[in-house]
C-alpha positions as CSV (number, residue, x, y, z in Angstrom):
1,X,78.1,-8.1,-45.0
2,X,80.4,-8.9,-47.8
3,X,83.1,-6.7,-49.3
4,X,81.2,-7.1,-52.8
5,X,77.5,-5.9,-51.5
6,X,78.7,-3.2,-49.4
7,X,80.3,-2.0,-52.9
8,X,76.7,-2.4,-54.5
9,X,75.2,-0.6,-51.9
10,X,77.5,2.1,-52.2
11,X,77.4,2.6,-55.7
12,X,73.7,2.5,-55.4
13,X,73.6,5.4,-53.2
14,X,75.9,6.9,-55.3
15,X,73.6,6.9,-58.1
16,X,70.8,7.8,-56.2
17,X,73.0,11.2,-54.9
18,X,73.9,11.6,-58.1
19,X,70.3,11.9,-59.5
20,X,68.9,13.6,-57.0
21,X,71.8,16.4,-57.3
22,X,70.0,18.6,-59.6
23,X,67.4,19.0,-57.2
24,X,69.4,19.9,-54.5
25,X,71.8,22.0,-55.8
26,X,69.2,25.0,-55.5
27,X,68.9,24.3,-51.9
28,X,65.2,25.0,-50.0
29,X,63.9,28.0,-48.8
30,X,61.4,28.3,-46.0
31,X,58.6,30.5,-44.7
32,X,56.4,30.8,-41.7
33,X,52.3,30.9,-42.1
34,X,50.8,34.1,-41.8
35,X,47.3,34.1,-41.3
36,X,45.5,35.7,-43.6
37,X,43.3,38.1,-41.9
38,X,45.7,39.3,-39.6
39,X,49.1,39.1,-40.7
40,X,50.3,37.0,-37.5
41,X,52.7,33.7,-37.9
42,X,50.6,30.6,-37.3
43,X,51.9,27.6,-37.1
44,X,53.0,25.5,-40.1
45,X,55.6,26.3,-43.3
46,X,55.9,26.1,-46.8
47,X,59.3,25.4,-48.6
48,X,60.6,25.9,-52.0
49,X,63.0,24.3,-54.5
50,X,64.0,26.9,-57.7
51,X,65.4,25.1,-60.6
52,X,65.4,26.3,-64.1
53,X,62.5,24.6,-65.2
54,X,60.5,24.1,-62.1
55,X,59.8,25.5,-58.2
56,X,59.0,22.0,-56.1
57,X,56.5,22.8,-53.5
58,X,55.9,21.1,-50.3
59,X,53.3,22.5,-47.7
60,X,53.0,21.3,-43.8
61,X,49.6,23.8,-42.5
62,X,48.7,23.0,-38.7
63,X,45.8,25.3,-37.2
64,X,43.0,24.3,-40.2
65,X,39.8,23.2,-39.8
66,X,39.7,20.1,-39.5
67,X,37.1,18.1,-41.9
68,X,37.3,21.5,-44.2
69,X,38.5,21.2,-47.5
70,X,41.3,23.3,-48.6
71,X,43.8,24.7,-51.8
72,X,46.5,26.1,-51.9
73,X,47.4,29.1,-55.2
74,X,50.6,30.3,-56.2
75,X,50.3,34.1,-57.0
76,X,53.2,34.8,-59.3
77,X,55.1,37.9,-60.3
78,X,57.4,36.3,-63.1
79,X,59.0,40.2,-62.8
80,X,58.8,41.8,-59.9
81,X,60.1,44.7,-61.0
82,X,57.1,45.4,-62.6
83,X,55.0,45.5,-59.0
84,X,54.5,48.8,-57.4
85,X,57.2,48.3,-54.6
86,X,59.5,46.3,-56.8
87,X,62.1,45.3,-57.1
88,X,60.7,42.9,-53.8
89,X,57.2,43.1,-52.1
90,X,54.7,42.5,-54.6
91,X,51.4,42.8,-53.2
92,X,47.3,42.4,-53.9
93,X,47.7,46.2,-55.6
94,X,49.9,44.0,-58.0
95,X,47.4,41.4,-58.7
96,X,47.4,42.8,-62.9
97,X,50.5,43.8,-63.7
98,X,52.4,42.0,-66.4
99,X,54.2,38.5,-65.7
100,X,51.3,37.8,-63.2
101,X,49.4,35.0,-62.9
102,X,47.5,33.0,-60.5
103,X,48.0,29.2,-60.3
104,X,46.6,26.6,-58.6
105,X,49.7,24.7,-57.0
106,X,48.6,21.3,-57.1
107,X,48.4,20.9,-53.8
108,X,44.8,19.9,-51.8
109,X,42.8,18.0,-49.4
110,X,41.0,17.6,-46.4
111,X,42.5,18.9,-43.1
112,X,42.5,15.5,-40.8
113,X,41.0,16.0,-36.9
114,X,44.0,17.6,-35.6
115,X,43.8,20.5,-38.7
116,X,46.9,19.5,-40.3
117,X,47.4,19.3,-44.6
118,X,50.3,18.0,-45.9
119,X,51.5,18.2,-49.5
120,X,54.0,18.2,-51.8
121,X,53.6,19.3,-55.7
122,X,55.9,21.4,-58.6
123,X,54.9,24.1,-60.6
124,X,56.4,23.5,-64.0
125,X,57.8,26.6,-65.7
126,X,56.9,27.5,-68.8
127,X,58.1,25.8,-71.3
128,X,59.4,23.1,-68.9
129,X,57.7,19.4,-68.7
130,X,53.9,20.1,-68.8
131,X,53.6,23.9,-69.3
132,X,51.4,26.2,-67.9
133,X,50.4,28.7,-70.3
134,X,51.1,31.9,-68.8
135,X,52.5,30.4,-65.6
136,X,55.6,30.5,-63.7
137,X,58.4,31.9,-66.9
138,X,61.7,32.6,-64.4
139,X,61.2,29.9,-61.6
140,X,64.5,31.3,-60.2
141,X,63.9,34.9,-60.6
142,X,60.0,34.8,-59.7
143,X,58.3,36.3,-56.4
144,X,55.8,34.0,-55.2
145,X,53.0,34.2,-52.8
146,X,50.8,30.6,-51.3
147,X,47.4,31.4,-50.3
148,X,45.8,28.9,-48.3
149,X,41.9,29.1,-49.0
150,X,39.4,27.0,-47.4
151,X,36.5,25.7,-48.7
152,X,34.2,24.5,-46.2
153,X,33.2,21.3,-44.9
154,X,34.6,18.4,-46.9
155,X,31.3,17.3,-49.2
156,X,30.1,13.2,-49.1
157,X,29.2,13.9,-53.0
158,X,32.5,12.9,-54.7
159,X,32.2,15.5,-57.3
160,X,31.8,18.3,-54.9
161,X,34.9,17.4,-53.3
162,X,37.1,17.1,-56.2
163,X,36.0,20.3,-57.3
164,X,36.6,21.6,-53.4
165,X,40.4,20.1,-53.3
166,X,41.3,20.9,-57.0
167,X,39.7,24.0,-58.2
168,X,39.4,28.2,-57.3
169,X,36.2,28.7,-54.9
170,X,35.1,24.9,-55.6
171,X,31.8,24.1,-54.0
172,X,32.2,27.7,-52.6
173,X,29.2,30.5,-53.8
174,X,27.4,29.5,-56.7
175,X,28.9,25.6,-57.2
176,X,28.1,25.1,-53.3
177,X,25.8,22.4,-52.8
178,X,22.3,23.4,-51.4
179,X,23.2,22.4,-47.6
180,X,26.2,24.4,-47.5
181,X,26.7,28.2,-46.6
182,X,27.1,30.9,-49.6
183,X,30.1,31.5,-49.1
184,X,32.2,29.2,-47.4
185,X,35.2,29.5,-49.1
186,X,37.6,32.1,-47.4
187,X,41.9,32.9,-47.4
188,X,42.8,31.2,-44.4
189,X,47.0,31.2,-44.2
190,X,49.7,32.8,-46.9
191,X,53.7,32.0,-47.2
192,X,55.4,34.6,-49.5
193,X,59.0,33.3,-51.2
194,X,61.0,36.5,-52.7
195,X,63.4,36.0,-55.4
C-alpha cells in the first residue's frame, strides 16, 4: 500500500470517528430481560444511548415465539421524581403521573424459528428531529421501561401484520382477524434503564 492511500485511509477513518463522536460520547448502558410475568432474567438485552436530543435503542430478545409477532413500548417517566418511589423505580402505580408517556419505540417484527428479534431504533426527544408530542422531554434525565408484547401468530394479510409489528394490541382483541384467538396479544419480556 502506498504512503499516499494509507494517508486517505486514515483520514477517512478519522472522519468517520470524528462523526460518530457525538454518539458515543454518552457511552451505552445495558440491561438483562426480565420476563414479564415473573420477574426472572431471560435471555436477551436491550441497550441505550442518551444524548440531548435523542435515546438510540437497539434490542437483541432470544426465548420468543417464534412465527409471533411482536413490539416493543418505551414507558417513560421524563421526571421520575414525580413516581411514587422516586427519585428511581417508577413502576405500573406510576403509569399517570405527570412527564409520562407511553411510546411505541419503533422497534418490531416477527421472531424467526429460533425466537430471536433484533432491532435497532431512536426515540427522538421532544423538540429534537421528528418530535413526539408528549414524548421523551429529558432523554438524559428520563427513566425508561421496554415492554416486550407479543401479538400472536404473524398474520399472511399484509395489513394485519403491519398493524401487529407497528401498533399497541395490533391484530390483538377487537382488530384480530376472525381465525385468531381474542386475546393474543400479551407482555412477554421488560428491560428497565434508570437515569
Amino acid at each position: 500500500m502506498t504512503n499516499r492511500r494509507l494517508v486517505i485511509m486514515l483520514a477517512v477513518v478519522a472522519m468517520m470517528l470524528g462523526a460518530m463522536a457525538p454518539a458515543l460520547a454518552g457511552g451505552r448502558d445495558k440491561s438483562g430481560m426480565i420476563d414479564f410475568a415473573t420477574g426472572e432474567g431471560v435471555q436477551g438485552h436491550m441497550s441505550i444511548a442518551r444524548a440531548s436530543d435523542s435515546v438510540d435503542v437497539a434490542a437483541h430478545l432470544r426465548n420468543l415465539n417464534a412465527g409471533h409477532a411482536f413490539t416493543i413500548w418505551a414507558v417513560v417517566w421524563n421526571d421520575p421524581s414525580n413516581c411514587v418511589n422516586g427519585p428511581v423505580g417508577c413502576d405500573e402505580s406510576d403509569l399517570g403521573v405527570d412527564d409520562n408517556v407511553v411510546i411505541w419505540s419503533g422497534i418490531g417484527g416477527v421472531a424467526n424459528g429460533g425466537g430471536n428479534l433484533n432491532g435497532r431504533a431512536t426515540l427522538p426527544a421532544e423538540g429534537g428531529e421528528g418530535p413526539i408530542p408528549g414524548g421523551v422531554t429529558d432523554a438524559e434525565g428520563a427513566e425508561i421501561h421496554f415492554v416486550v408484547q407479543d401479538h400472536g401468530p404473524a398474520s399472511d394479510d399484509s395489513a394485519t401484520l403491519l398493524a401487529q409489528t407497528t401498533t399497541f394490541e395490533g391484530g390483538c382483541g377487537d382488530g384480530a382477524p376472525p381465525t385468531a384467538p381474542p386475546d393474543t396479544c400479551v407482555d412477554v419480556q421488560a428491560a428497565v434503564f434508570l437515569p
